[in-house]
KEVEXTOR-560983 format. One line per field, with one value per residue: residue in three letters; z, y, x of N, C-alpha, C, O in turn. Coordinates in nm, 4 decimals. Example, Ala and Ser with C-alpha at 12.3 -4.5 7.8 and 13.67 -1.06 7.14 Angstrom:
KEVEXTOR-560983
aa (Ala  Ser)
n.c3 (0.7800  0.7080)
n.c2 (-0.5690  -0.2250)
n.c1 (1.3190  1.2850)
ca.c3 (0.7800  0.7140)
ca.c2 (-0.4500  -0.1060)
ca.c1 (1.2300  1.3670)
c.c3 (0.7800  0.7870)
c.c2 (-0.3300  0.0030)
c.c1 (1.3200  1.2900)
o.c3 (0.8465  0.8039)
o.c2 (-0.3319  0.1138)
o.c1 (1.4236  1.3409)
This chain:
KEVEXTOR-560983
aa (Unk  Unk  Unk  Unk  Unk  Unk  Unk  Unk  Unk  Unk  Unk  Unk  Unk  Unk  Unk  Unk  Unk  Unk  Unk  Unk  Unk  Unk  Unk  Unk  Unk  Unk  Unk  Unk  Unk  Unk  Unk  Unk  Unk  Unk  Unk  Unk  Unk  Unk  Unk  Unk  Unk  Unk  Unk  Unk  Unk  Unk  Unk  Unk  Unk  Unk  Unk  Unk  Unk  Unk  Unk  Unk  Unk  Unk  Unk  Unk  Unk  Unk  Unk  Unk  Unk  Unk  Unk  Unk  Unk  Unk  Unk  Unk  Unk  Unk  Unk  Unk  Unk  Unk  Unk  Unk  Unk  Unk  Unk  Unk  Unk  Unk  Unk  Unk  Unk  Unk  Unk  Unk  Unk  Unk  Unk  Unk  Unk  Unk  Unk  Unk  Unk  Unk  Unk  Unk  Unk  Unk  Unk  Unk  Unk  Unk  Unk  Unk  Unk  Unk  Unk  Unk  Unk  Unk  Unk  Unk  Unk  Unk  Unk  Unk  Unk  Unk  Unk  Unk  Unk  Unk  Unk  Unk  Unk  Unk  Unk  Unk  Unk  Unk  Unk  Unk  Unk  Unk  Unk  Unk  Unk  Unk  Unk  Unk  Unk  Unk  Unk  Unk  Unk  Unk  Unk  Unk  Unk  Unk  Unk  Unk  Unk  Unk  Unk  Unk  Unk)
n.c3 (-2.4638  -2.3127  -2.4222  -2.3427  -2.4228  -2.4967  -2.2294  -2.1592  -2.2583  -2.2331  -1.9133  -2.0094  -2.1139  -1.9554  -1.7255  -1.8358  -1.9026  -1.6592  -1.5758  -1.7449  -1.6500  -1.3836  -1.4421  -1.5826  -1.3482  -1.1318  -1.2991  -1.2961  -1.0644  -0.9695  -1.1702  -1.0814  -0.8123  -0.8806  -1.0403  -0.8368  -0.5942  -0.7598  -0.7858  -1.0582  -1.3399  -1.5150  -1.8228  -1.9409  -1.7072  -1.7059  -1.9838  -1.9625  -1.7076  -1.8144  -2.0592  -2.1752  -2.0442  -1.7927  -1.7619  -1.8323  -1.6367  -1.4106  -1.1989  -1.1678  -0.8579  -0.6872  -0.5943  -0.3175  -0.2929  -0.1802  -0.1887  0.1053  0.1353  0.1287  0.4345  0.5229  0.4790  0.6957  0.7662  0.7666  0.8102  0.5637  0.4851  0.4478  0.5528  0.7595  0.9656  0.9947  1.2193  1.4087  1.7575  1.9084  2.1339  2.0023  1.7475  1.8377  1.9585  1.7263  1.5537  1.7029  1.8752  1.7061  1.4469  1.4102  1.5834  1.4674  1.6094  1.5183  1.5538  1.4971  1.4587  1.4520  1.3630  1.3010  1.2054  1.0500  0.9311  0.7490  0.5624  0.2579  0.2382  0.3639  0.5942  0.7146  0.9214  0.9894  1.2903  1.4300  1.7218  1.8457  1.7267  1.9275  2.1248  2.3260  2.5162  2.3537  2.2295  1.9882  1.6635  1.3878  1.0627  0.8289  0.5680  0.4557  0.2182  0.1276  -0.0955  -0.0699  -0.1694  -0.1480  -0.3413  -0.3523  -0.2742  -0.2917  -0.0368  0.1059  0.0348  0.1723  0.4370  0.5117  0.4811  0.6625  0.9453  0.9209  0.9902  1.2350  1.3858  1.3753  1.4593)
n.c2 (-7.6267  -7.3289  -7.0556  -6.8300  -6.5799  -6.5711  -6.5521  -6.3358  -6.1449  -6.2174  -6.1196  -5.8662  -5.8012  -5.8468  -5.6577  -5.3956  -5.3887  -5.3991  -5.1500  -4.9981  -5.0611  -4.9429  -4.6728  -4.6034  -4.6341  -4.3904  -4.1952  -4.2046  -4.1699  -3.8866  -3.7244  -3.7833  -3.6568  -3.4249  -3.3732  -3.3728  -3.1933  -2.9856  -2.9938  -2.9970  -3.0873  -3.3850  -3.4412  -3.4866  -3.3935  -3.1224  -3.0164  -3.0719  -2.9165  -2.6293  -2.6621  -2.6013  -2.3493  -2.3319  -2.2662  -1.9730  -1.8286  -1.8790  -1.8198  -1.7519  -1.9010  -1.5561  -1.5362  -1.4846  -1.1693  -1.0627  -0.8804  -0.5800  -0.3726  -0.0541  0.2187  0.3237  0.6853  0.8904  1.0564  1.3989  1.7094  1.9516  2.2026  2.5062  2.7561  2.7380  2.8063  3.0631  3.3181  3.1587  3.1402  3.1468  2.9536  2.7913  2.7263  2.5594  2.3183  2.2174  2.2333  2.1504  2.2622  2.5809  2.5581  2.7663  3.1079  3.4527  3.7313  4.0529  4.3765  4.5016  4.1995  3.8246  3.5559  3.2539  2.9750  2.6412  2.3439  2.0994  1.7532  1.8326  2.0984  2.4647  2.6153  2.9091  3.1093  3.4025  3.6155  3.8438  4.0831  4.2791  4.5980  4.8175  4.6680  4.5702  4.3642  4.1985  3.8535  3.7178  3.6523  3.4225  3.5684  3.5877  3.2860  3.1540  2.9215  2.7359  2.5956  2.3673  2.4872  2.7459  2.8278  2.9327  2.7007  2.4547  2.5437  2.3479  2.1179  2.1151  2.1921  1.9500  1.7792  1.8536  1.8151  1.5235  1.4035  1.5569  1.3834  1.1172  1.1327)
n.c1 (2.4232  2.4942  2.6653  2.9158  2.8641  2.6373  2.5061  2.6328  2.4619  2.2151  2.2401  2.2564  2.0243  1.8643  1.9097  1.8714  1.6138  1.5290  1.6268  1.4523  1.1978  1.2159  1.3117  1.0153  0.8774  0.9423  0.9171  0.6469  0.5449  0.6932  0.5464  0.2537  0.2841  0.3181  0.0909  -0.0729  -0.0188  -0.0967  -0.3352  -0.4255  -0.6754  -0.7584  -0.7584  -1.0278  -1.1668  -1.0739  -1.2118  -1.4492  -1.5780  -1.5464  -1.6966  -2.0419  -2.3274  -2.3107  -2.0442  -1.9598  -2.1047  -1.9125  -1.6960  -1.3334  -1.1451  -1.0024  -0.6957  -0.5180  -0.3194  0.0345  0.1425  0.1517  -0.1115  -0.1830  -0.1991  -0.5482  -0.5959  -0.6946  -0.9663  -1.0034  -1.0994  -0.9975  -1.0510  -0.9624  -1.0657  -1.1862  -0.9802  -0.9908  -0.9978  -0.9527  -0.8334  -0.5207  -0.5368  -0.6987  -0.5503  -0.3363  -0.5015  -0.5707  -0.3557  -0.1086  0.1557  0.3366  0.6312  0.7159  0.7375  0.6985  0.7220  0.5774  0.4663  0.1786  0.0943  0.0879  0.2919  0.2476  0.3984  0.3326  0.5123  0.5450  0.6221  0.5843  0.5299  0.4681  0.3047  0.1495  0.0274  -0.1518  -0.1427  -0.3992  -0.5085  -0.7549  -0.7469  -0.8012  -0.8243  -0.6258  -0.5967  -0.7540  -0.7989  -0.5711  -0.6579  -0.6773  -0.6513  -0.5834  -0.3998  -0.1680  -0.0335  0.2750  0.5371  0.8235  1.0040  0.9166  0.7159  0.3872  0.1223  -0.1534  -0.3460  -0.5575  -0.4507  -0.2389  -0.2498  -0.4197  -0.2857  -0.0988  -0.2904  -0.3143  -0.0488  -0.0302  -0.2459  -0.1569  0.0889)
ca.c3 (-2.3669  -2.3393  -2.4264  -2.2922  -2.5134  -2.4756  -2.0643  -2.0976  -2.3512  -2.1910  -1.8198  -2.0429  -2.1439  -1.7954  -1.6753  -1.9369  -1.8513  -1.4921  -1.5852  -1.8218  -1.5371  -1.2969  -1.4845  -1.5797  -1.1861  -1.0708  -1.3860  -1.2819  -0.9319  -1.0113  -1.2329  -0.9730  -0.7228  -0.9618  -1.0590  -0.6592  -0.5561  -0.8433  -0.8695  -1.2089  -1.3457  -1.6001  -1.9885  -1.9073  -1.5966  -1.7941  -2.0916  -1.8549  -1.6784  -1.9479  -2.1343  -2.0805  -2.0128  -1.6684  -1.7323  -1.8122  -1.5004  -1.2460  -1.1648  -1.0911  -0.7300  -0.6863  -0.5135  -0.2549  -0.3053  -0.0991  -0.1532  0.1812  0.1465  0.2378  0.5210  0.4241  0.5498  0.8481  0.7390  0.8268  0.7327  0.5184  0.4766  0.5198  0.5785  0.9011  1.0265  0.9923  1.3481  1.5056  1.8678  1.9712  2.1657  1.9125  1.6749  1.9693  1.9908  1.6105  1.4555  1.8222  1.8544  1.5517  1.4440  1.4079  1.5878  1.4682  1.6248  1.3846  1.5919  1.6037  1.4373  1.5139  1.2122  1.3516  1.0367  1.0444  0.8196  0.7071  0.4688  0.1603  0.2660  0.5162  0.6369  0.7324  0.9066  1.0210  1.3709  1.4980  1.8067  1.7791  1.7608  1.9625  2.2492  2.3591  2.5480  2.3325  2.1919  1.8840  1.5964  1.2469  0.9888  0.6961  0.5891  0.3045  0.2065  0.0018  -0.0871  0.0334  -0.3076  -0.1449  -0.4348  -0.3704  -0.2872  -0.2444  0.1449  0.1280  0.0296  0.2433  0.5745  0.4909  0.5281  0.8479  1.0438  0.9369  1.0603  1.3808  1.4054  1.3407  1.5761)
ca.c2 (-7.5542  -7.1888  -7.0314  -6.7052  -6.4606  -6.5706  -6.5448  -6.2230  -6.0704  -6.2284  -6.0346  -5.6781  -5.7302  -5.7768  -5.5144  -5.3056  -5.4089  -5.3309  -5.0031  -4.9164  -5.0329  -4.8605  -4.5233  -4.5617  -4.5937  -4.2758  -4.0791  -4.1821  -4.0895  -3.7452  -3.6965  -3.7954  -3.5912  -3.2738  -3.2956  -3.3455  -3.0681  -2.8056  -3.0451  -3.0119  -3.1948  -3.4403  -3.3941  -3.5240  -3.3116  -3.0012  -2.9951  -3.1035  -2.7941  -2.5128  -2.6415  -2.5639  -2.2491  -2.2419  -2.1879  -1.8264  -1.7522  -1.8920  -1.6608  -1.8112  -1.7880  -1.4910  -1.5687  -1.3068  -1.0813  -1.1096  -0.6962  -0.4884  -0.2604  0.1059  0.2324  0.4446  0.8327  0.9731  1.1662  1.5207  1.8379  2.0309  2.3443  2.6255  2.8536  2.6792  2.8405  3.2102  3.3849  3.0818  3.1669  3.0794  2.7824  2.6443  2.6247  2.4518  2.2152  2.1727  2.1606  2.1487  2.3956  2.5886  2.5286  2.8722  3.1984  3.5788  3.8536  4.1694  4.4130  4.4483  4.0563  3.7043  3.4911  3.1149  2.8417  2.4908  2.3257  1.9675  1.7075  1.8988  2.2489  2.5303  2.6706  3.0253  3.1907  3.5344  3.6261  3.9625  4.1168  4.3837  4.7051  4.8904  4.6159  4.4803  4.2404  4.0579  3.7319  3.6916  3.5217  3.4311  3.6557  3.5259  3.1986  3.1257  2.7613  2.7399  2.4449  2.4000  2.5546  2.8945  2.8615  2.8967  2.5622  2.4357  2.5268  2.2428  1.9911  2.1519  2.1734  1.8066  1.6842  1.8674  1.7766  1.3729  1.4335  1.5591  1.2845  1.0361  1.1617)
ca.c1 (2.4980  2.5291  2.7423  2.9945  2.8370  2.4749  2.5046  2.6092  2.3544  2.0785  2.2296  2.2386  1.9113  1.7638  1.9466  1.8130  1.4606  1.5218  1.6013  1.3215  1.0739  1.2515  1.2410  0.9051  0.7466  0.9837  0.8386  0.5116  0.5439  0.7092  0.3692  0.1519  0.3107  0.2834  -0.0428  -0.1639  0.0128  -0.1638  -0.5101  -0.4633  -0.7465  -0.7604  -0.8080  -1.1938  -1.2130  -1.0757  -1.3010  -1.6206  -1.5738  -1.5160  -1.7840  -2.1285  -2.3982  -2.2472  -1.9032  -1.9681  -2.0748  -1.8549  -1.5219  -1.2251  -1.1047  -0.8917  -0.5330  -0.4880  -0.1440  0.1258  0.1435  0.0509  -0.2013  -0.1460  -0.3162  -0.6567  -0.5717  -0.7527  -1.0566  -0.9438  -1.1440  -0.8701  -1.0878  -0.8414  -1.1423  -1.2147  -0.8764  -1.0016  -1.0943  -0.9192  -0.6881  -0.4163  -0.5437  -0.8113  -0.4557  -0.3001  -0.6220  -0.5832  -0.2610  0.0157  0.2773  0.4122  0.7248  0.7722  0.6408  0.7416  0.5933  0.6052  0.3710  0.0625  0.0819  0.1754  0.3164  0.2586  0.4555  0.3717  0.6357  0.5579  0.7356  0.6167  0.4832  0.4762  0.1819  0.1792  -0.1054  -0.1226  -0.3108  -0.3822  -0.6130  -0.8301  -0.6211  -0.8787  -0.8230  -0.4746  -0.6048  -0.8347  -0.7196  -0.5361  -0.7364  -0.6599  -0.7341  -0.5288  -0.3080  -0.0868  0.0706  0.4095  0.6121  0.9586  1.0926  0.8567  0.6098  0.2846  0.0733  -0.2748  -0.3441  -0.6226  -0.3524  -0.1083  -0.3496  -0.4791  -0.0744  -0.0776  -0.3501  -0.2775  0.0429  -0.0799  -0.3259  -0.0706  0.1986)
c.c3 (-2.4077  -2.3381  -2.3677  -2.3249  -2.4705  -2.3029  -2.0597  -2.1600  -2.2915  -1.9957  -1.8759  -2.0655  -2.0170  -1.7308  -1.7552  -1.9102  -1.7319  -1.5281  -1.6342  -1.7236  -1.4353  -1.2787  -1.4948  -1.4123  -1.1653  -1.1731  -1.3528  -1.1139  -0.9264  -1.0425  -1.1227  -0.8566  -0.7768  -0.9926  -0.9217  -0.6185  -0.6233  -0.8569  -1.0105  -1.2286  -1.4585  -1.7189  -1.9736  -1.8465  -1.6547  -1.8933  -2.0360  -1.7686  -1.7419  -2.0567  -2.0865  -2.0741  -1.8683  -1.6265  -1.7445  -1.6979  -1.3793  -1.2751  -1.0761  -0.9533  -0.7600  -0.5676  -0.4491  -0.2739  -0.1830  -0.0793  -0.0646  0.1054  0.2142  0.3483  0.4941  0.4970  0.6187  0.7593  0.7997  0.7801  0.6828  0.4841  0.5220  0.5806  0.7441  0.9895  1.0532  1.1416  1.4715  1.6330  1.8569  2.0299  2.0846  1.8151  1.7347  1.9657  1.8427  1.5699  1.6050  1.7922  1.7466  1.5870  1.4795  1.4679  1.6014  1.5324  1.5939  1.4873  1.5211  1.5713  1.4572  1.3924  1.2824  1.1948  1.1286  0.9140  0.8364  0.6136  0.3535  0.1227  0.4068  0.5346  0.7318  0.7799  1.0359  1.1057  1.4025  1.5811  1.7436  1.8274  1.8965  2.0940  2.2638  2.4206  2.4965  2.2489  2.0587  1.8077  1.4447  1.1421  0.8314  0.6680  0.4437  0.3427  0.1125  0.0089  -0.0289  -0.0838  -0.2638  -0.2623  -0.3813  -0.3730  -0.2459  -0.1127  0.1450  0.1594  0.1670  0.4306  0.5906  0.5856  0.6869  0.9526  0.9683  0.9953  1.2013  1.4607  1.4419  1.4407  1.7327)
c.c2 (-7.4080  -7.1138  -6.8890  -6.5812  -6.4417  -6.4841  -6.3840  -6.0957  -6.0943  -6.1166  -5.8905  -5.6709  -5.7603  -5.6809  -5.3977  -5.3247  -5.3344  -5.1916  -4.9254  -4.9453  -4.9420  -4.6809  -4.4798  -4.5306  -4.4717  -4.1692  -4.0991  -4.1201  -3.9912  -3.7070  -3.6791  -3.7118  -3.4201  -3.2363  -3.3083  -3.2412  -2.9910  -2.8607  -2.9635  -3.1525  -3.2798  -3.3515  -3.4121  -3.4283  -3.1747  -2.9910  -3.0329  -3.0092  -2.6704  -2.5536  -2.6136  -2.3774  -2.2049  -2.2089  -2.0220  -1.8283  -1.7718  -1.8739  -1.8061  -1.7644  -1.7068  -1.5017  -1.3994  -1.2343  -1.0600  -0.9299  -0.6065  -0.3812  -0.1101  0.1267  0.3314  0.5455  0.8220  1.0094  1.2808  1.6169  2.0006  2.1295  2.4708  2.7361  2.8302  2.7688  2.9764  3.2322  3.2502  3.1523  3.0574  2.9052  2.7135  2.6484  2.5338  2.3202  2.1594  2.0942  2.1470  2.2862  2.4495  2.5365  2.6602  2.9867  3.3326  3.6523  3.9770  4.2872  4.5348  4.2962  4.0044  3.6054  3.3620  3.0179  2.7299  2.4276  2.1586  1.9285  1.7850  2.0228  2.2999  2.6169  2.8378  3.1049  3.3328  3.6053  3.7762  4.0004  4.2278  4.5281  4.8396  4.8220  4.5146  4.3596  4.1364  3.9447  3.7378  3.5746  3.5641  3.4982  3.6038  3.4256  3.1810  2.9753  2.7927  2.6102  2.4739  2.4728  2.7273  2.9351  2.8483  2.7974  2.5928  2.4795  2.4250  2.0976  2.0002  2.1287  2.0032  1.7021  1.6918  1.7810  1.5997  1.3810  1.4237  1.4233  1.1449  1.0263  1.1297)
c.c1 (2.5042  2.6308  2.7813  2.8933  2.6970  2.4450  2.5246  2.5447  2.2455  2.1014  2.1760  2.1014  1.8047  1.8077  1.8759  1.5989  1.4171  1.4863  1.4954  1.2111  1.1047  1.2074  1.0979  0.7910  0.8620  0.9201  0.7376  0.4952  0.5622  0.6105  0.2964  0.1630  0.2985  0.1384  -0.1244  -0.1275  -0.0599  -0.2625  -0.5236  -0.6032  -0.7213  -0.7955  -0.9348  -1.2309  -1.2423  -1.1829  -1.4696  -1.6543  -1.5863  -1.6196  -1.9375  -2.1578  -2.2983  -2.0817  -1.8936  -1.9849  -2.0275  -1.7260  -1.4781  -1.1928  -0.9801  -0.8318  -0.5341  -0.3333  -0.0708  0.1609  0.0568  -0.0297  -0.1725  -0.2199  -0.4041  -0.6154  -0.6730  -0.8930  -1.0288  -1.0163  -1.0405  -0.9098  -0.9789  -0.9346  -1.1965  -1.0875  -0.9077  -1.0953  -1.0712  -0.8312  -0.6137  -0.4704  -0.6390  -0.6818  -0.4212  -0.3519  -0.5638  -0.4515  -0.1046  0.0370  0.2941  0.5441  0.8077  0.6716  0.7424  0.6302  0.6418  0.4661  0.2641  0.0234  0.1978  0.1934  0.3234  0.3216  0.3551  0.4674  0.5799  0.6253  0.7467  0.5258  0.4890  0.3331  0.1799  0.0591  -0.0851  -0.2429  -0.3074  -0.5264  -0.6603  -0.7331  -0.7469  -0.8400  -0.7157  -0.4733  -0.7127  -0.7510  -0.6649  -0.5674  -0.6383  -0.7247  -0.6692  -0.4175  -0.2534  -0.0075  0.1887  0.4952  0.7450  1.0583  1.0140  0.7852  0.5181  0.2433  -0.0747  -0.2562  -0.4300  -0.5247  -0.2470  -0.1388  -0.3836  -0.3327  -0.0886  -0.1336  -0.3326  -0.1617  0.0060  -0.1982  -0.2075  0.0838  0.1785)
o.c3 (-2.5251  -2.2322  -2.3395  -2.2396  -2.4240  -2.2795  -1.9847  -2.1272  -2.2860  -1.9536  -1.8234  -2.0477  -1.9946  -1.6710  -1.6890  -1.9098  -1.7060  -1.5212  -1.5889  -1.7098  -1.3993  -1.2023  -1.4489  -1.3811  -1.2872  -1.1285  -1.3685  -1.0789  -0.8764  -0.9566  -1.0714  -0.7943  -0.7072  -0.9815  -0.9078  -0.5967  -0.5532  -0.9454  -1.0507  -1.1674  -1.5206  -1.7216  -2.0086  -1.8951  -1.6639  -1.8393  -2.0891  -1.7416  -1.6856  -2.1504  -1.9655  -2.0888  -1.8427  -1.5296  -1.6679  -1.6287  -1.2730  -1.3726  -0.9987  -0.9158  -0.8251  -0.4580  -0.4883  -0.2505  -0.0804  0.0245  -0.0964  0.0128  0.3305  0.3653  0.4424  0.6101  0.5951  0.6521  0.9216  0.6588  0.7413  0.4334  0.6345  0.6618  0.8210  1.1032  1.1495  1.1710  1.5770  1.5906  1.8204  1.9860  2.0945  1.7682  1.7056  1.9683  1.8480  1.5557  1.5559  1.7290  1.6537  1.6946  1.5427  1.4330  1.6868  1.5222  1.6420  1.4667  1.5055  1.6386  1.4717  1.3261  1.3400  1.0897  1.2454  0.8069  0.9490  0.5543  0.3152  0.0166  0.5143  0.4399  0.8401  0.6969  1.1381  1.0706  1.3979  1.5361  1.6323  1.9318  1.9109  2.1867  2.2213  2.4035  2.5530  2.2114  1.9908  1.8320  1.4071  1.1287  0.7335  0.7339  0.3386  0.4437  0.0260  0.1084  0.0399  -0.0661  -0.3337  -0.2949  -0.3293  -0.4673  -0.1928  -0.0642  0.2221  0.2503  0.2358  0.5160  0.6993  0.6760  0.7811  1.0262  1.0580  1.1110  1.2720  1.5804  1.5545  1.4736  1.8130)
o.c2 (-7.3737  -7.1085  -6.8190  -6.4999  -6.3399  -6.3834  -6.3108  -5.9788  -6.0025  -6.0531  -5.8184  -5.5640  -5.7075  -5.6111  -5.3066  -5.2515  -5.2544  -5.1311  -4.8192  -4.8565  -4.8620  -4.6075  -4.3758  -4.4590  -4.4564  -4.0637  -3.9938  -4.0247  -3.9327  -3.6425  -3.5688  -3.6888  -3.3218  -3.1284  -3.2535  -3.1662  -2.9021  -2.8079  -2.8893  -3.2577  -3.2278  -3.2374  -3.3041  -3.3582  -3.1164  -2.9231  -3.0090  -3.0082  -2.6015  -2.4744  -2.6036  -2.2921  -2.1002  -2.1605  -1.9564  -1.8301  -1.7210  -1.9151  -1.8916  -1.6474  -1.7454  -1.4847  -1.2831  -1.3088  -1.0383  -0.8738  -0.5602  -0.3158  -0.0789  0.0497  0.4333  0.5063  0.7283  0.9492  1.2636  1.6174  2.1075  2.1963  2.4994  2.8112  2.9168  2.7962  3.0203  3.1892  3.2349  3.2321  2.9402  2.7921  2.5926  2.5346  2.4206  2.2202  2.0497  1.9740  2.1325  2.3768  2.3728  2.4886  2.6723  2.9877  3.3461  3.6464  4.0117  4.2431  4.6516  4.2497  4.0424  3.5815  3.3541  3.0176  2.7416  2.4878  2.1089  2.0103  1.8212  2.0442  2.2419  2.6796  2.8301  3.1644  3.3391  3.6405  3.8284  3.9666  4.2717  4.5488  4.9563  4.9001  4.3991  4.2686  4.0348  3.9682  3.7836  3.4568  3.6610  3.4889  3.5920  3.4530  3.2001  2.9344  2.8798  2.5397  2.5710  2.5024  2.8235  3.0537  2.7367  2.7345  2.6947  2.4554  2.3506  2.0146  1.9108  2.0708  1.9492  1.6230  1.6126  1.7029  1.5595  1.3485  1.3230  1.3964  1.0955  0.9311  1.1557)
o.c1 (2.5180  2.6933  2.6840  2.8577  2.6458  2.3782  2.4600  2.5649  2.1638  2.0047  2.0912  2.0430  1.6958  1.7258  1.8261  1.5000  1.3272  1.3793  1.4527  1.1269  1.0183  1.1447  1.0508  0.6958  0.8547  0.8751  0.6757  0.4256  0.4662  0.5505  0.2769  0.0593  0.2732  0.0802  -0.2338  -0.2227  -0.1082  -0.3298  -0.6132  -0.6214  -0.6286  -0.8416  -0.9825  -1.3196  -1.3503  -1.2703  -1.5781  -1.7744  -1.6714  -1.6296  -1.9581  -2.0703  -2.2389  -2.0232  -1.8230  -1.8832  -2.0631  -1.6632  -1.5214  -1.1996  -0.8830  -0.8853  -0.5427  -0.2382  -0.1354  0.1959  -0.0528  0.0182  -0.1470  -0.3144  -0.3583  -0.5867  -0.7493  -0.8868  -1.0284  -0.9952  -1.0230  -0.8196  -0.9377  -0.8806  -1.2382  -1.1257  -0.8448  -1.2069  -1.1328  -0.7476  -0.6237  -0.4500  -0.6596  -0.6838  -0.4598  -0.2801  -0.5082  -0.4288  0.0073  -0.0173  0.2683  0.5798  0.9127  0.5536  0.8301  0.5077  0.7497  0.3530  0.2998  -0.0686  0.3139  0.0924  0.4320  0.2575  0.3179  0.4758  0.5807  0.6956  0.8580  0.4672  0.5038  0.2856  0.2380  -0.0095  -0.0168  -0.3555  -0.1960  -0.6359  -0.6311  -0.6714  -0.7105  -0.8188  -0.7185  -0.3921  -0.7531  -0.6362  -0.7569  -0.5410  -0.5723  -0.8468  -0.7429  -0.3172  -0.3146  0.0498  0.1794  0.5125  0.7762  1.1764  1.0458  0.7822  0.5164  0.2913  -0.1189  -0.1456  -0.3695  -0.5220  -0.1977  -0.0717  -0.3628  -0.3057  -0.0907  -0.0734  -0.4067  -0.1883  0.0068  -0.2080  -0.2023  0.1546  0.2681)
């Protein structure tokens, strides 16, 4: 006959069984579900791959980045020399409106002012003839501190700007 004690040593240790099978299929499923998701390969797979003449030359795929891309600038011809013997309406055509226009006579001081320079070019007609057109004869760039700047850089800003607007 069995006794009290026995009955309930022999339940703990099927319970205890249970459990250790139990755990072991949810750890193996977890597993199995980890390495399908990342196709990890096997220890076989791995080392059957990576060894070998032709592992040198085959590149991993590269993962694309989740980081936009800027957009490429315009192509713009930022020659400042292009501006000399311009009128009035080929600026117009070029860079819009100024921002700014003095007239100091017998010249016309046209600005452009962008985010980080001003553009400054200086037109005048022919003093001999009042009514011919007013062209560019000289331009100066300066930053917004009124130092001195590239005009290439400074022209370049502009006309993307204007493109862009």
């Amino acid at each position: 006959m069995i006794t009290m004690m026995e009955r309930h040593s022999e339940r703990g240790t099927s319970a205890r069984r249970l459990a250790v099978i139990m755990a072991v299929i949810v750890a193996a499923g977890l597993l199995s579900a980890c390495a399908q998701s990342r196709n990890v390969p096997s220890a076989g797979e791995a080392s059957a791959e990576t060894s070998g003449p032709e592992a040198a030359d085959e590149k991993a795929p590269v993962q694309e980045s989740a980081v936009p891309k800027a957009p490429a600038l315009p192509d713009v011809d930022d020659n400042p020399e292009q501006l000399l013997t311009m009128t009035r309406d080929d600026l117009n055509g070029l860079l819009g409106q100024p921002d700014l226009v003095r007239r100091e006579n017998p010249a016309e001081i046209w600005q452009y002012r962008g985010k980080n320079c001003v553009l400054d070019l200086f037109l005048y007609n022919e003093e001999d003839n009042p009514d011919s057109p007013f062209k560019v004869v000289y331009s100066e760039a300066r930053d917004l501190d009124a130092q001195k700047t590239d005009q290439r850089s400074c022209l370049g800003a502009l006309l993307r700007a204007q493109l862009t607007s």
